[in-house]
C-alpha positions as a Markdown table, in Angstrom:
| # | Residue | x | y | z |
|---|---|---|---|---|
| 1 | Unk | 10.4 | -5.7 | 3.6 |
| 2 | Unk | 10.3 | -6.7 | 7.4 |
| 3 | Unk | 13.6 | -6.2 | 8.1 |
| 4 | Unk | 13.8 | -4.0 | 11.9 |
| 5 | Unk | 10.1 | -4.2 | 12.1 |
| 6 | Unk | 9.0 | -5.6 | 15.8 |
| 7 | Unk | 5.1 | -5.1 | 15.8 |
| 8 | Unk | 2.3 | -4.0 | 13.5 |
| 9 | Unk | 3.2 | -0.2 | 14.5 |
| 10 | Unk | 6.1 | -0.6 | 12.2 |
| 11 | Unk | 4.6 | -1.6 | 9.3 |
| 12 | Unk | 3.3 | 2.0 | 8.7 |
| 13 | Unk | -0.4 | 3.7 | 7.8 |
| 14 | Unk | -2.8 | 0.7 | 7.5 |
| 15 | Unk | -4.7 | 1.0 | 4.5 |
| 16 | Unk | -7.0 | -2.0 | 4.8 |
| 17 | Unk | -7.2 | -5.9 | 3.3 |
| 18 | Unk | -3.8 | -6.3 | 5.5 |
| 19 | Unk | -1.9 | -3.7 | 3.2 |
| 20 | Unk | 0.3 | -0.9 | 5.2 |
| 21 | Unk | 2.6 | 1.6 | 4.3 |
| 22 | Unk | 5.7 | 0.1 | 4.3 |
| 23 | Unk | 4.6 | -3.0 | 2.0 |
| 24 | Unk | 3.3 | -0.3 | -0.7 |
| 25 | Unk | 6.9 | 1.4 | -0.4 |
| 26 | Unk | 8.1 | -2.6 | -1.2 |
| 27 | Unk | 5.8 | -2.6 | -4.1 |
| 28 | Unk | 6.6 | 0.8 | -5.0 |
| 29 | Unk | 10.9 | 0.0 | -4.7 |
| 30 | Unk | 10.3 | -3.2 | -6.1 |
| 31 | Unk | 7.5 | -4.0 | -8.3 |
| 32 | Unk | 7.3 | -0.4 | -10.0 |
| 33 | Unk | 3.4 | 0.1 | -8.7 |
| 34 | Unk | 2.6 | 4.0 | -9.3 |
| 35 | Unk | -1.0 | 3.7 | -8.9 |
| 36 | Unk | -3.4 | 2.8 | -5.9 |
| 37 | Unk | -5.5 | 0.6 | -9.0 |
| 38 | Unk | -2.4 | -1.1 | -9.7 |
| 39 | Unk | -1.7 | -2.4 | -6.2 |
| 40 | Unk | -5.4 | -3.0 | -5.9 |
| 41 | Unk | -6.0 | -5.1 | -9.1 |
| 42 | Unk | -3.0 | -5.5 | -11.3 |
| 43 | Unk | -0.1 | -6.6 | -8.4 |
| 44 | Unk | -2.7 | -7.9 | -6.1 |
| 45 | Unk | -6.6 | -8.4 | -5.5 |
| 46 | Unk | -6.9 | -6.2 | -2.5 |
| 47 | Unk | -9.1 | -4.2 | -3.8 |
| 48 | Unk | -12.0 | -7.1 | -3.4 |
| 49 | Unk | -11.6 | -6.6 | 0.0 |
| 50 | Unk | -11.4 | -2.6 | 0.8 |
| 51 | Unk | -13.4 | -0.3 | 0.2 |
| 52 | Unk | -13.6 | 2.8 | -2.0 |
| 53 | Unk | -12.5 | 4.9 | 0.7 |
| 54 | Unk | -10.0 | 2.9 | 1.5 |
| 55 | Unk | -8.8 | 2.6 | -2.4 |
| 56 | Unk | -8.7 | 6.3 | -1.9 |
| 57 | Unk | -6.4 | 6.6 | 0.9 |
| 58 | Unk | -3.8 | 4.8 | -0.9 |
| 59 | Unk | -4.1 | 7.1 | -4.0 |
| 60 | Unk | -4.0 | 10.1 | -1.6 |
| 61 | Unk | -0.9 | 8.4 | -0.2 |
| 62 | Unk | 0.6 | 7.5 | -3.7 |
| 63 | Unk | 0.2 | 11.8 | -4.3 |
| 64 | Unk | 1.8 | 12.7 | -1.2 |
| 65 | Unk | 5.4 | 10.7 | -2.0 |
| 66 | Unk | 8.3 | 12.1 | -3.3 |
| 67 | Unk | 8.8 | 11.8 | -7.1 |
């Protein structure tokens, strides 16, 4: 998941709780997450620690990807 990343910048849109871009993509490739709820509470328990906005921008981000 880290591989060429240098800095922080790399790791993508910060979506709070620590969580960016590039490891949803992981979670996405990897784990089969579709959903911002299932990164947030199934996979993880992020969501304890961002806020409903922030729960939304993932789920804006989820409807933005390919597929």
């Amino acid at each position: 998941m880290l591989h060429g990343a240098t800095g922080i910048e790399d790791m993508g849109q910060a979506f709070g709780a620590t969580l960016t871009a590039r490891e949803v993509d992981w979670l996405c490739r990897n784990e089969w997450a579709r959903t911002a709820e299932d990164i947030c509470w199934r996979r993880s328990k992020l969501g304890l620690r961002m806020s409903a906005a922030e729960i939304e921008d993932l789920q804006t981000y989820f409807l933005r990807q390919p597929g």
